[in-house]
C-alpha positions, 0 to 999 in steps of 0.5 A: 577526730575533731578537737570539738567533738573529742572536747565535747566527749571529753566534758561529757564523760566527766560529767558521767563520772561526776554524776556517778560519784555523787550518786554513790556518795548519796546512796552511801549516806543515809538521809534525815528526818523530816521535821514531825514536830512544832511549828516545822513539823506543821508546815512540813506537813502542810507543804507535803499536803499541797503535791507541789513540785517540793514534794517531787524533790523532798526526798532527794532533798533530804538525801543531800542535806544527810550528807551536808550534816557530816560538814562542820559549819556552825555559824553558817547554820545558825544563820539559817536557823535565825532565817528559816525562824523568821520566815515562820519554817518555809516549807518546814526546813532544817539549815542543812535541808536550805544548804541541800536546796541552794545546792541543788538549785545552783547545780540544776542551773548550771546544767540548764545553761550548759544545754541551752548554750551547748549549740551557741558561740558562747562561752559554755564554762562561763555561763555554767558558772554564772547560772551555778552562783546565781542557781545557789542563791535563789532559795536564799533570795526566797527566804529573804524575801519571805521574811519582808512579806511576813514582817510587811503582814505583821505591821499591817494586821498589827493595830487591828490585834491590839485594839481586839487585844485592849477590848477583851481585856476591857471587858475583864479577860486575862491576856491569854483569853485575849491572844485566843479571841484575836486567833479565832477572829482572823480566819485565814489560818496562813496570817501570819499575824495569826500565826505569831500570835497562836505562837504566843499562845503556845508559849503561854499555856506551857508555861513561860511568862508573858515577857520571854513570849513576847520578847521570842515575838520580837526576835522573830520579827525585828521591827518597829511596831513589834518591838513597841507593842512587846516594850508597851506590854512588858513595861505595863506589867512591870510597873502594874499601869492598866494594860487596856489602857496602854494597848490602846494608846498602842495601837492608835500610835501605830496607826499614826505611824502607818499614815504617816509612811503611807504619806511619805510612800506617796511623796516618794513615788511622786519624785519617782514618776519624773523619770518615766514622766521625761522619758514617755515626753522624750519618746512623744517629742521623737515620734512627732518632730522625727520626720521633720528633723530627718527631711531637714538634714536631707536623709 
């Protein structure tokens, strides 16, 4: 027989075995729950609701993660949670559910490759390896870059929550009326403006003070705008100066803040365009002098 054919029998039969193994583990090991409550459950529920390809795999999703969760791995799930926290629940997940979906990911990308490079001269196990350490960390590489867009949003719908913010209470409401009016106002219910601000809401019709609301706000998302507006708040309650007041000068700080980053932006993007620039007028001058230069040398 040939040595690449019995190889080939060899690697696809231990691959059977493998398959087979991990299919009885799984079966063995029952399955979580999926989130029904809070902010997690919501999403689950709306992710579930869209009959996209996550509901297609949410279950064997669940299988893995109920199999991940006899693992001992504190720090490495707190991580996640601190992420998936940040990113508003992406999907509804849990830390072992992120786990099973990195794993997945990464196996589901080193049997693609494996089939793409089975016909070629290419190294199989060396791209195999490549495809399973690049698959793992894509659904990480997601979350983080989620959580940007979300921090991205919130700056941006930031100034225009607080001027509705310093208006309501102006007129004689109460901070928690003020939070309702500035949630009714924006209608796409995906803002996440919106959203960390029903959170803040939420937090105050249960009971927490005004300060751990906000302070929650700040942890989940950890930026400049956030953690002055909650600082504005917090030191206007304490030392009892008009909140209407110091919202204002909040916001209208904020909104010099983003002039002066969209100025930078754009100086910056002018010292980028240099390089494109020179290589566009190095293609232009190869095009036109090419031919000249070809017939000179007596090509």
């Amino acid at each position: 027989m040939n040595p690449s054919t019995l190889l080939l029998i060899t690697g696809c039969s231990a691959l059977a075995a493998g398959v087979s193994a991990s299919v009885y583990v799984l079966a063995a090991t029952p399955s979580t729950v999926a989130p029904a409550l809070g902010e997690r459950g919501r999403r689950r529920r709306a992710a579930l609701q869209a009959k996209g390809t996550f509901v297609r795999i949410e279950p064997l999703i669940r299988q893995v993660s109920g199999w991940l969760a006899s693992f001992q791995l504190p720090k490495q799930r707190a991580r996640l949670e601190e992420l998936l926290r940040s990113s508003g629940y992406v999907l509804g997940a849990t830390p072992d559910e992120l786990l099973a979906m990195m794993l997945l990911s990464g196996i589901g990308a080193g049997c693609l490759s494996v089939v793409i490079t089975i016909a070629t001269v290419y190294s199989t196990q060396t791209w195999f390896l490549i495809a399973l350490f690049a698959g793992f960390w894509v659904p990480y590489l997601q979350i983080v870059e989620t959580i940007k867009l979300r921090r991205k949003s919130v700056n941006r719908g930031l100034p225009p929550a607080i001027d509705l913010v310093s208006l309501c209470i102006g007129a004689g409401t109460d901070f928690p009326s003020a939070v309702r009016f500035v949630i009714a106002e924006i209608v796409n219910e995906q803002d996440p403006t919106r959203e960390e601000f029903a959170h803040i809401l939420q937090l105050l019709e249960v009971g927490h003070t005004r300060a751990h609301a906000l302070g929650l706000f700040a942890e989940r998302v950890p930026t400049e705008a956030v953690r002055d507006f909650v600082g504005a708040v917090v030191q206007a309650e304490e030392k009892g100066t008009p909140l209407a007041e110091a919202l204002e000068i909040q916001a209208r700080m904020l909104r010099m803040r983003r002039s002066v980053s969209a100025e930078e932006a754009a100086a910056r993007a002018a010292v980028m365009l240099i390089g494109p620039l020179m290589l566009q007028l190095c293609a232009i001058l190869l095009i036109l002098f090419g031919p000249f230069l070809i017939n000179g040398l007596g090509f």
